[in-house]
GUNU-795649 format. One record per residue (C-alpha): residue in one letter; x, y, z; residue number from 1. Coordinates in steps of 0.5 Angstrom, whole numbers. Each point is the difference from the previous one (the first is absolute). Example, Ala and Ser with C-alpha at 12.3 -4.5 7.8 and 13.67 -1.06 7.14 Angstrom:
BEGIN
A; 25; -9; 16; 1 $
S; 2; 7; -2; 2 $
This chain:
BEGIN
X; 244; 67; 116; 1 $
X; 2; -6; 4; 2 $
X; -4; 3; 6; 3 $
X; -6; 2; -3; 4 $
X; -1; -7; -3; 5 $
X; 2; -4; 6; 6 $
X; -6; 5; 4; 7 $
X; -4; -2; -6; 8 $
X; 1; -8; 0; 9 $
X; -7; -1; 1; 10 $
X; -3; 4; -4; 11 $
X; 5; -3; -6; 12 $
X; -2; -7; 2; 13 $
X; -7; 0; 0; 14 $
X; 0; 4; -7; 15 $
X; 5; -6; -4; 16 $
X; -4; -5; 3; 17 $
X; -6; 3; -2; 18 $
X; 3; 1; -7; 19 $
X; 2; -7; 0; 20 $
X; -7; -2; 1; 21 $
X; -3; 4; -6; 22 $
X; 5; -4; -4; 23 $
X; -2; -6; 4; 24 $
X; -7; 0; 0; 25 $
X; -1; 5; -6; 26 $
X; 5; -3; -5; 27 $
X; 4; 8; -1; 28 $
X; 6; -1; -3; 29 $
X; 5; 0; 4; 30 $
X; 3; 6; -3; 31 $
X; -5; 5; 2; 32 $
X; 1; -2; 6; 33 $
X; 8; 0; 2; 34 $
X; -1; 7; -3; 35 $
X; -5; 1; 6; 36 $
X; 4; -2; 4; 37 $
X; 5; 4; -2; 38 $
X; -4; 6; 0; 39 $
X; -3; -1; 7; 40 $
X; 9; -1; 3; 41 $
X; 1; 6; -4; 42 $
X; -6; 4; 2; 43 $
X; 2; -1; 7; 44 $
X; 7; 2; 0; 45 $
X; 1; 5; -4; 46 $
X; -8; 5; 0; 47 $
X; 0; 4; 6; 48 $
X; -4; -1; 6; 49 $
X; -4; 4; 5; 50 $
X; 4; 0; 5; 51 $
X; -2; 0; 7; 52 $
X; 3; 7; 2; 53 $
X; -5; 2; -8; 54 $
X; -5; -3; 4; 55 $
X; 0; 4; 7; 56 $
X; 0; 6; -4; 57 $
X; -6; -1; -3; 58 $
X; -2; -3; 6; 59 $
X; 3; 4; 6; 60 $
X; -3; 6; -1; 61 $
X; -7; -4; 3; 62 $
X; 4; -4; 5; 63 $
X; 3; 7; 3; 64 $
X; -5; 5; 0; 65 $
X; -1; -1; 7; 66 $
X; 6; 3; 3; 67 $
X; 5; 5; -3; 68 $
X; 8; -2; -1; 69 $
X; 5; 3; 4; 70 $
X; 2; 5; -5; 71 $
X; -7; 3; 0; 72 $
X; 0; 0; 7; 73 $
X; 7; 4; 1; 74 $
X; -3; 5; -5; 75 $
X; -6; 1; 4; 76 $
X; 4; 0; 7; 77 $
X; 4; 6; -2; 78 $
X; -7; 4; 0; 79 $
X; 0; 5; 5; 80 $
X; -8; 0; 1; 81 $
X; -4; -6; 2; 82 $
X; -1; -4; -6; 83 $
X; -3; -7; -2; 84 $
X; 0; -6; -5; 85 $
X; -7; -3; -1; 86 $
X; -1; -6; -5; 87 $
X; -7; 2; -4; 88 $
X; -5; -3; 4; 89 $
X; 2; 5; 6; 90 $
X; 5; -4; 5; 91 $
X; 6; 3; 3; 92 $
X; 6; -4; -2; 93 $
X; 5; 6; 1; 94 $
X; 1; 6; 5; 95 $
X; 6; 4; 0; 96 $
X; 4; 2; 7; 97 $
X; -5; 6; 0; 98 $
X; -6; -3; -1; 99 $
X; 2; -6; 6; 100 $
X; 1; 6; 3; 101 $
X; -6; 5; 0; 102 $
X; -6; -6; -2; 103 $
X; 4; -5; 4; 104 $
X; -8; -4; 1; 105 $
X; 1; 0; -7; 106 $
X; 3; -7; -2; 107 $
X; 3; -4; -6; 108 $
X; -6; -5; -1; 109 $
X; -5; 5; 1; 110 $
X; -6; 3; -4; 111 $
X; 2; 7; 0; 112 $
X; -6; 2; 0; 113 $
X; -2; -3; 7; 114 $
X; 5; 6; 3; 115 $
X; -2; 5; -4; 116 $
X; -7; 0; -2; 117 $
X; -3; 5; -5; 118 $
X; -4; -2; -5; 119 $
X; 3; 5; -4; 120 $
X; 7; -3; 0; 121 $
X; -3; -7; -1; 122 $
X; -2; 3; -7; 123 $
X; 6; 3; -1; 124 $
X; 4; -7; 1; 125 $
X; -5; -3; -5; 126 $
X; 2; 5; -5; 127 $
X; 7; -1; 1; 128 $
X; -1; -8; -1; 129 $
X; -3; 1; -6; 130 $
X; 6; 4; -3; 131 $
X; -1; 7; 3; 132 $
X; 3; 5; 4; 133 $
X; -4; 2; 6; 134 $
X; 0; 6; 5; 135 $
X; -4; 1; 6; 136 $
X; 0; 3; 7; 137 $
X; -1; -3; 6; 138 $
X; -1; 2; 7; 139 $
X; 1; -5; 6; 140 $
X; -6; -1; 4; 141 $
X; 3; 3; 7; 142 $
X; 0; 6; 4; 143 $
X; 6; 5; -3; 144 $
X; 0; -4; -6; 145 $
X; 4; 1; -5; 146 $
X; -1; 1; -8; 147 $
X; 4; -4; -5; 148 $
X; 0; 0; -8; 149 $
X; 1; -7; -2; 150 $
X; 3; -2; -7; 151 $
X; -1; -6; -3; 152 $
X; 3; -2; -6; 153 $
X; -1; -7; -4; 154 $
X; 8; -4; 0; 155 $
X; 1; -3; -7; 156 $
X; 6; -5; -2; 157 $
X; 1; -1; -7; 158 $
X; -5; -4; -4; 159 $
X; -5; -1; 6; 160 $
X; -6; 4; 2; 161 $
X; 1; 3; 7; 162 $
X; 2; -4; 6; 163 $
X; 0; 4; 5; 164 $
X; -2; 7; 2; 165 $
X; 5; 6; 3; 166 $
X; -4; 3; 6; 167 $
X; 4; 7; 2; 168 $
X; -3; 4; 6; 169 $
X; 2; 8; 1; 170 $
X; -3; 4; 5; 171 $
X; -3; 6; 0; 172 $
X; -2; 1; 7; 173 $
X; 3; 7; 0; 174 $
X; -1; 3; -6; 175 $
X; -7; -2; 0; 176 $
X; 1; 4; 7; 177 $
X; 4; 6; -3; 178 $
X; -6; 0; -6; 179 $
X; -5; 1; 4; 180 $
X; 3; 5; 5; 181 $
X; 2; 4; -6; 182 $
X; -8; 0; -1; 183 $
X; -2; 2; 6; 184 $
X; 6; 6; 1; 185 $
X; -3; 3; -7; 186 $
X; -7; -1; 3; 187 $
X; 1; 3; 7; 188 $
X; 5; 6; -3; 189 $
X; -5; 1; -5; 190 $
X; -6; 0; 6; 191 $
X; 4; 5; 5; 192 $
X; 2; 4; -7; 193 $
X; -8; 0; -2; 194 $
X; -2; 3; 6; 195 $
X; 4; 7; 0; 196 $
X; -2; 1; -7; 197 $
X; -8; -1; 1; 198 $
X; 0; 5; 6; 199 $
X; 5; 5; -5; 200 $
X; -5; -1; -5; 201 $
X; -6; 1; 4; 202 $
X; 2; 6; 4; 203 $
X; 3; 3; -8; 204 $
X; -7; -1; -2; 205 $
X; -3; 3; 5; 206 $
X; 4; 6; 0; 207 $
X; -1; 1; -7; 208 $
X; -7; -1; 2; 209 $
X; -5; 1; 6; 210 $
X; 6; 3; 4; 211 $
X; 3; 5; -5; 212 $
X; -1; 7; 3; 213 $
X; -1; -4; 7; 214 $
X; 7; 2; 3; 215 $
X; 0; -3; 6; 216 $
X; -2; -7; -3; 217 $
X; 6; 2; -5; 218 $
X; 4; 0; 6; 219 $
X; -2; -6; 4; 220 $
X; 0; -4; -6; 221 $
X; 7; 2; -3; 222 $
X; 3; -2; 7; 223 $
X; -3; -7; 0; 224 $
X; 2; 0; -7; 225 $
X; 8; 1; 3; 226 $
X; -1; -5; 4; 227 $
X; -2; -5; -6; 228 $
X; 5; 2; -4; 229 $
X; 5; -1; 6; 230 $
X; -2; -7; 1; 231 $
X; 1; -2; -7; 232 $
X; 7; 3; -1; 233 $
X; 2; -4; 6; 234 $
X; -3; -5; -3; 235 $
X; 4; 0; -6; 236 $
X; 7; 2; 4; 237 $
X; -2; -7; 4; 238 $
X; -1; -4; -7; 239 $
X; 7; 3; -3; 240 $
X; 4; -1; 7; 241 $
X; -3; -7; -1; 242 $
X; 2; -1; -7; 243 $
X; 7; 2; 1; 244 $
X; 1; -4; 5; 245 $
X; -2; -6; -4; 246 $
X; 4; 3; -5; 247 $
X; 6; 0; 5; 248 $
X; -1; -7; 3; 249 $
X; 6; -3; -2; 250 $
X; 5; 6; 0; 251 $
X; 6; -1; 6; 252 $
X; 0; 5; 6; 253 $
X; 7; 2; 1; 254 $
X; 0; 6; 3; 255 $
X; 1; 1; 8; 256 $
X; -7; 3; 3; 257 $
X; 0; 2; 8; 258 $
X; -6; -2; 2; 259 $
X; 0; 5; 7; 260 $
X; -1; 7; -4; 261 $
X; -4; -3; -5; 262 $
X; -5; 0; 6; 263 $
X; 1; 6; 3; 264 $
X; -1; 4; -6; 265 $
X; -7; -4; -2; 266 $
X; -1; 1; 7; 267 $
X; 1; 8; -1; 268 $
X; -4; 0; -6; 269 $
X; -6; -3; 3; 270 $
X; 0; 4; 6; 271 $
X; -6; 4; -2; 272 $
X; -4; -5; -1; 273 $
X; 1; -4; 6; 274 $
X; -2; 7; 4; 275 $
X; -6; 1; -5; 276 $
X; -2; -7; 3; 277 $
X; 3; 1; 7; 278 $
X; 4; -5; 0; 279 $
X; 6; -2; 4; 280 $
X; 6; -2; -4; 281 $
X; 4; -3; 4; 282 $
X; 7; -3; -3; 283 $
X; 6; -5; 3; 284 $
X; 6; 0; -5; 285 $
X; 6; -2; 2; 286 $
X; 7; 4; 0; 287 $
X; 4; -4; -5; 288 $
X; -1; 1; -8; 289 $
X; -5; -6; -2; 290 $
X; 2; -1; -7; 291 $
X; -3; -5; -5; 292 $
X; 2; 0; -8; 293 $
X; -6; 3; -4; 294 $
X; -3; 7; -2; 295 $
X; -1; 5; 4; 296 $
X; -7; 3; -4; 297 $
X; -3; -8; 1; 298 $
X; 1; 0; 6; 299 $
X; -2; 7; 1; 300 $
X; -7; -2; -2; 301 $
X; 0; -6; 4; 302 $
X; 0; 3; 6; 303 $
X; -4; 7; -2; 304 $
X; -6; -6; -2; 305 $
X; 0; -3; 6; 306 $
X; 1; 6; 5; 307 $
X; -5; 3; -4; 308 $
X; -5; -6; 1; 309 $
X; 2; -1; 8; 310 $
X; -2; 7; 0; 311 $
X; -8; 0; -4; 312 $
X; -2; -7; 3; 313 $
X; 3; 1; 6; 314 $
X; -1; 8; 3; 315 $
X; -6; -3; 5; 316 $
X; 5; -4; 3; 317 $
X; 4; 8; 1; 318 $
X; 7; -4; 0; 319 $
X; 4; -3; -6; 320 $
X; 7; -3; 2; 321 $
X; 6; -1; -4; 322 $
X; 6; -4; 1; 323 $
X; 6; -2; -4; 324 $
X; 5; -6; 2; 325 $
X; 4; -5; -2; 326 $
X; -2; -8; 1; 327 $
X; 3; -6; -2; 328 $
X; -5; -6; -4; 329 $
X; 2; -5; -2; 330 $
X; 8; 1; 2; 331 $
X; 0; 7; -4; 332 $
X; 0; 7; 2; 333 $
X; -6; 4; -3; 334 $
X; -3; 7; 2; 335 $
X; -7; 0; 2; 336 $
X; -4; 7; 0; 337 $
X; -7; -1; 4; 338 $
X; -6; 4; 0; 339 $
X; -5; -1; 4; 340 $
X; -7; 4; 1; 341 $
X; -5; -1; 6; 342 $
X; -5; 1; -4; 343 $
X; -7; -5; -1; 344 $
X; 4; -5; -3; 345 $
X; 0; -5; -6; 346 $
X; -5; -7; 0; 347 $
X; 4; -6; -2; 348 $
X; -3; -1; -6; 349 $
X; 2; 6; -4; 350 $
X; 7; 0; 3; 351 $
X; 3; -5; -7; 352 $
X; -5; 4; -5; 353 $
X; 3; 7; 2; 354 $
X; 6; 0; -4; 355 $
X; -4; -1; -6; 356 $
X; -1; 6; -5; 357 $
X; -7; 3; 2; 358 $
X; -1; -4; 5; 359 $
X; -4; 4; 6; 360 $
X; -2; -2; 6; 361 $
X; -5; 6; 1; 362 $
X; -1; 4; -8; 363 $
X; -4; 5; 3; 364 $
X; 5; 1; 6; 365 $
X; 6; 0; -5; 366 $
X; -3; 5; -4; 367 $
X; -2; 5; 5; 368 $
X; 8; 0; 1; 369 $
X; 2; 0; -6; 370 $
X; 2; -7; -2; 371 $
X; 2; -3; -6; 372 $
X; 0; -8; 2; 373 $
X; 7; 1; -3; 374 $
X; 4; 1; 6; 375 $
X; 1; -6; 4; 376 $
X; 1; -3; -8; 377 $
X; 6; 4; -1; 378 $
X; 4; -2; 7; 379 $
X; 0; -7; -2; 380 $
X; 3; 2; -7; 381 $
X; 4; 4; 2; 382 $
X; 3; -5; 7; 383 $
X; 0; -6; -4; 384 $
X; 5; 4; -5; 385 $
X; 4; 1; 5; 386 $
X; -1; -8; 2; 387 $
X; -3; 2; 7; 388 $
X; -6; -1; 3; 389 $
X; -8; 3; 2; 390 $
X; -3; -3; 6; 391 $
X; -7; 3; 2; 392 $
X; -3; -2; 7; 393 $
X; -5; 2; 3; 394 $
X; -6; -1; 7; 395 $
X; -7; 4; -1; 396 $
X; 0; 5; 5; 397 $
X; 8; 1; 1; 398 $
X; 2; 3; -7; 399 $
X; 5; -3; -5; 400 $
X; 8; -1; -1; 401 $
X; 2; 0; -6; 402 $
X; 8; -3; -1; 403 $
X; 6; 0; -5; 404 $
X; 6; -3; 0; 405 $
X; 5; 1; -5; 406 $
X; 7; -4; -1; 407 $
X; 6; 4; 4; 408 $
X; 5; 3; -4; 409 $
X; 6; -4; 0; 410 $
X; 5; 5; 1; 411 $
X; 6; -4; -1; 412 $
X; -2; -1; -8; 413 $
X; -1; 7; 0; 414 $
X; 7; 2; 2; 415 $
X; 3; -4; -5; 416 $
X; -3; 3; -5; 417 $
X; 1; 6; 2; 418 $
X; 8; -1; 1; 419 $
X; -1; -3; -8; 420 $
X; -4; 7; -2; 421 $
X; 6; 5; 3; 422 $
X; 6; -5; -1; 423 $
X; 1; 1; 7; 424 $
């Protein structure tokens, strides 16, 4: 009490000669006004007061809407995306470490949309400035860009309208990639299927028709219709092999798999091929077993594809080359299995394209072998899952070289868990 009236003692001075003054000048009993000045002493020590820490409440909220408080950046630092904090008028007052990090011109200071510049998100900050929750797309503007979905929501405190807006940034880069191979594998499988089935259905008709008593056009058409109905059971077979091995993506390769016999025997398998084309396969395997962990029927159709390939696209170079060996990359041992055909060769620009599912370097070419364009797509799938490598290279004119290299199995981890398994 003692504090407030000597913090008061101004105003508590004016006020009784003020009141004194009205006595004097005014003749007010003298009564009237020592309960004034009772009042005024009582008032000043004993009402609440609006205390300077009150006022900041009321206040602070107007003061402090330009920079976020500690505990609202920490929460935002922990966001593992690219997130910011904006005030309403649109101007950087925080980024987390992963936004410093992937939009580093991006500033605390800066109006936002001077880096990112979209008429859409600029409608989408003023929506949320005025309270509500906004969603877009953004693409960057460069080469290779990438797609973000930004949320941005309004940041209330309690009792006030909003003061920041929280801006979180998710890319979408891949899946927008996925979806639209998604899209494009359906409409090449559905393409290469609905050619087989148009002449299935011509020739059927015409059979039925004009051809019905006409056995030498049965016979001629009958065997073209074989034909087409063989291309679309290697196309399924092909389309199920990849789905099984997407479906397998993930599994763990345990088993010990020899790739020197496993050669031989595709080799063997396909030998009345290579001499159908007069092709000569000539073979450089070492004496020693050349293990990796994997499976044996993957690695199989790996090997069939490839050879088979070097085989169709090379048999004007009238030789094929296969080698297998061991090398060292990157201070590890791998087993590297190399096919080489001396064929016309493969331009530069489709090299990155020809694991893509579909994708043909000549569709008619592929056709008249017996392609699917699925083929060179299965030996990604199926090296990858065994964490190995595909190397294309190849000079027009001088045919091409397809390499795998797969991990070496460790055979020490292999005897110890042998010598679990048997007790040994």
């Amino acid at each position: 009490m003692a504090t407030r009236l000597h913090a008061a003692r101004l105003p508590i001075v004016i006020s009784l000669v003020l009141l004194l003054l009205t006595s004097l000048i005014w003749q007010v009993p003298i009564v009237f006004t020592l309960a004034g000045a009772v009042i005024i002493i009582a008032a000043t020590a004993f009402v609440p007061r609006r205390t300077a820490q009150n006022s900041n409440r009321q206040s602070g909220p107007l003061q402090q809407a330009i920079w976020p408080d500690t505990s609202m950046k920490a929460t935002i630092n922990a966001v593992r995306n690219p997130a910011f904090i904006l005030d309403i008028a649109g101007i950087v007052r925080f980024a987390n470490d992963a936004a410093a990090k992937a939009f580093s011109e991006t500033r605390p200071g800066d109006l936002f949309s001077l880096t990112f510049r979209s008429p859409a998100l600029i409608d989408a900050l003023r929506s949320a400035a005025g309270g509500r929750s906004a969603q877009v797309q953004y693409r960057e503007h460069v080469e290779g860009a990438s797609v973000f979905n930004i949320e941005i929501d309004p940041v209330r405190r309690p009792g006030m309208k909003t003061g920041f807006l929280l801006l979180r940034m998710n890319e979408i880069t891949e899946q927008i990639a996925l979806g639209r191979m998604r899209a494009d594998f359906v409409a090449n499988a559905s393409h290469e299927l609905r050619t087989p089935l148009a002449s299935l259905t011509g020739f059927v008709e015409t059979l039925l028709g004009p051809a019905r008593d006409d056995r030498e056009a049965a016979e001629k058409f009958l065997k073209i219709m074989l034909e087409q109905a063989e291309r679309m059971r290697r196309l399924i077979d092909d389309l199920l092999s990849l789905s099984r091995l997407e479906m397998r993506a993930h599994s763990q390769l345990t088993d010990l798999v020899d790739l020197v016999p496993l050669v031989h025997h595709v080799r063997e398998a396909l030998a009345p091929v290579a001499q159908e084309l007069d092709v000569t396969v000539d073979v450089d395997l070492p004496s020693t077993p050349l293990n990796v962990r994997g499976d044996a029927d993957e690695l199989t159709q790996v090997l069939q594809n490839l050879i088979e390939n070097g085989l169709k696209y090379g048999e004007t170079g009238g030789r094929l080359e296969i080698k297998a060996e061991t090398r060292t990359v990157a201070g590890s041992a791998v087993a590297a299995i190399t096919v080489r055909d001396y064929g016309p060769g493969i331009a530069e620009e489709h090299l990155p394209r020809l694991t893509e599912r579909f994708y043909r370097v000549d569709v008619e070419s592929s056709r008249q072998k017996n392609g699917t364009g699925l083929g060179l797509a299965i030996v990604k799938h199926i090296v990858g899952h065994h964490r190995g490598r595909l190397s294309i290279n190849s000079v027009l004119g001088e045919g091409a070289t397809f390499t795998i290299e797969l991990p070496v199995a460790d055979m020490d981890t292999l005897t110890d868990k042998n010598s679990l398994e048997t007790g040994i």
